[in-house]
Rosetta silent file (secondary structure, phi, psi, omega in degrees, C-alpha in Angstrom):
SEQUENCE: XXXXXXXXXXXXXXXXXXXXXXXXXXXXXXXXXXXXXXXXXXXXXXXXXXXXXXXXXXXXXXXXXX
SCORE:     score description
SCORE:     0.000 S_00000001
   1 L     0.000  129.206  163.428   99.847   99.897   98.544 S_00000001
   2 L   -54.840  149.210  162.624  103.012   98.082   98.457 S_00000001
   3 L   -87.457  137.560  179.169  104.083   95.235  100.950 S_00000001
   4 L   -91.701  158.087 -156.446  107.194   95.821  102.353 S_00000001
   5 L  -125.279  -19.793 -146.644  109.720   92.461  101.348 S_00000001
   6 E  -155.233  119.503 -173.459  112.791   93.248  102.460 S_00000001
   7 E  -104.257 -175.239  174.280  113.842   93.868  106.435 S_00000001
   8 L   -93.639 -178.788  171.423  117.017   94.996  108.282 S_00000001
   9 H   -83.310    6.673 -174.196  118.739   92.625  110.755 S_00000001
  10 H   -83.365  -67.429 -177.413  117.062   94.870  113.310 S_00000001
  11 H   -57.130  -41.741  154.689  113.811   94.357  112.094 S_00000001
  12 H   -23.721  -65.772 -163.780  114.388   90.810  111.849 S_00000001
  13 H   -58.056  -17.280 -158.922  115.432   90.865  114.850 S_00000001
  14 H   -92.006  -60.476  168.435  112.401   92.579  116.466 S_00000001
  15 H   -29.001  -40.245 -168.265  110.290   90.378  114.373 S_00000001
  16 H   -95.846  -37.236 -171.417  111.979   87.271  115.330 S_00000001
  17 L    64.045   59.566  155.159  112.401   88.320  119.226 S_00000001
  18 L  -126.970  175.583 -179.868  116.163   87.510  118.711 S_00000001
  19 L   -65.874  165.435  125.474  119.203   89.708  119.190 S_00000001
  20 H   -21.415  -28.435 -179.440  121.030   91.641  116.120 S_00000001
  21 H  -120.665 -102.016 -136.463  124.216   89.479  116.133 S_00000001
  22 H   -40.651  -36.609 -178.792  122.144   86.600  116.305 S_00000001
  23 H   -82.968  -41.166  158.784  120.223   87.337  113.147 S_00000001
  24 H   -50.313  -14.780  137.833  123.667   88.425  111.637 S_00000001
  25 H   -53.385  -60.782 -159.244  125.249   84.950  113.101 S_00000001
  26 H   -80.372  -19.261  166.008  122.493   83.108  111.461 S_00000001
  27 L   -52.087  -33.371 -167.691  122.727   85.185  107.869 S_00000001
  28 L   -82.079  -33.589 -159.136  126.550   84.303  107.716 S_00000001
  29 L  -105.254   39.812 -172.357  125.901   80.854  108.669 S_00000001
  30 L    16.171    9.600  130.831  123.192   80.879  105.897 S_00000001
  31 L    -5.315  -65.312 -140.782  120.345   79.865  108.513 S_00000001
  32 L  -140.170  117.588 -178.790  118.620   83.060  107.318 S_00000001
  33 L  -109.043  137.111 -148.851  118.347   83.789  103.944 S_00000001
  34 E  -160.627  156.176  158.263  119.574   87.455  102.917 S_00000001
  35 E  -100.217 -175.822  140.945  121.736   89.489  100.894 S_00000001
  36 E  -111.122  119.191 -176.296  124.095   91.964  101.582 S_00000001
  37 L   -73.338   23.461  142.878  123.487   95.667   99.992 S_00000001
  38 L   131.935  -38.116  160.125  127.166   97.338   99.992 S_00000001
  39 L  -118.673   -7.389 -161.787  127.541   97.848  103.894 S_00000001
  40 L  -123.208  149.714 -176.622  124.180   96.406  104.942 S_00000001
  41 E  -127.143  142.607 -178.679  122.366   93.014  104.985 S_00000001
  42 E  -116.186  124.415  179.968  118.756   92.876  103.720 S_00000001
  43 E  -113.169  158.524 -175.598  117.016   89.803  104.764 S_00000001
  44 E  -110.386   94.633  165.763  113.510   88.651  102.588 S_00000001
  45 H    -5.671  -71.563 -171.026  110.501   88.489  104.175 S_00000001
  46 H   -67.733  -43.032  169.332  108.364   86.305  102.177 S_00000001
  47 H   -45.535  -49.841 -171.853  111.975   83.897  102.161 S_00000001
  48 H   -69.063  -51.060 -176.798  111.843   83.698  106.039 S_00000001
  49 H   -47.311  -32.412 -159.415  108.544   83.035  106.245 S_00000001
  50 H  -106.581  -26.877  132.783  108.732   80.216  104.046 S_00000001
  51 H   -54.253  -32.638  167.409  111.316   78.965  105.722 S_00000001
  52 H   -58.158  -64.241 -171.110  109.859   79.115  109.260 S_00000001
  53 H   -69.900   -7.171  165.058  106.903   77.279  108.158 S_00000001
  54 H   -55.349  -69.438 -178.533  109.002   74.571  106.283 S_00000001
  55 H   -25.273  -44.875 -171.007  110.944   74.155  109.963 S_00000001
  56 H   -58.111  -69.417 -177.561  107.332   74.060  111.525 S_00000001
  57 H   -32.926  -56.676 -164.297  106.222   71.040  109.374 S_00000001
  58 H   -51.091  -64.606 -167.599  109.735   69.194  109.992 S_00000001
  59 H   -52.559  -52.828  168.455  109.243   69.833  113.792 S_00000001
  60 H   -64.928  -25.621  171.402  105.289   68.773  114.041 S_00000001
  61 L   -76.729   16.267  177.484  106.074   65.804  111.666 S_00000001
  62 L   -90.811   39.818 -173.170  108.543   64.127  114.369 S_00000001
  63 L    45.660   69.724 -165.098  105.993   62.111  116.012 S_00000001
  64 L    28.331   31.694  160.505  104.800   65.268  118.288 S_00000001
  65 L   -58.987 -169.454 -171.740  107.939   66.201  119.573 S_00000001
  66 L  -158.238    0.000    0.000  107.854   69.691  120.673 S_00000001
């Protein structure tokens, strides 16, 4: 069975627990890394992921802020 790769800003957003125009604010402002499909923005799964957990590491390696 395939894994699905590639969400809406919805599903981001559900995923994320942010709004819709926030994950479409943060796509524009290249925050979030995605394409856009001819009227539609596709954001990449496996990308976001791999960005969140970069972000984690930055954040726990800042002498335990939080």
């Amino acid at each position: 069975m395939l894994e699905r790769r590639w969400l809406t800003v919805k599903e981001a957003g559900q995923y994320l627990n942010l709004s819709p125009k926030t994950i479409s604010d943060f796509c524009l402002r290249g925050l979030i890394p995605s394409i856009k499909l001819g009227h539609s923005r596709r954001i990449d799964l496996k990308a976001l992921e791999a960005k969140l957990e970069r972000q984690a590491g930055q954040v726990s390696g800042r002498g335990g802020k939080r």
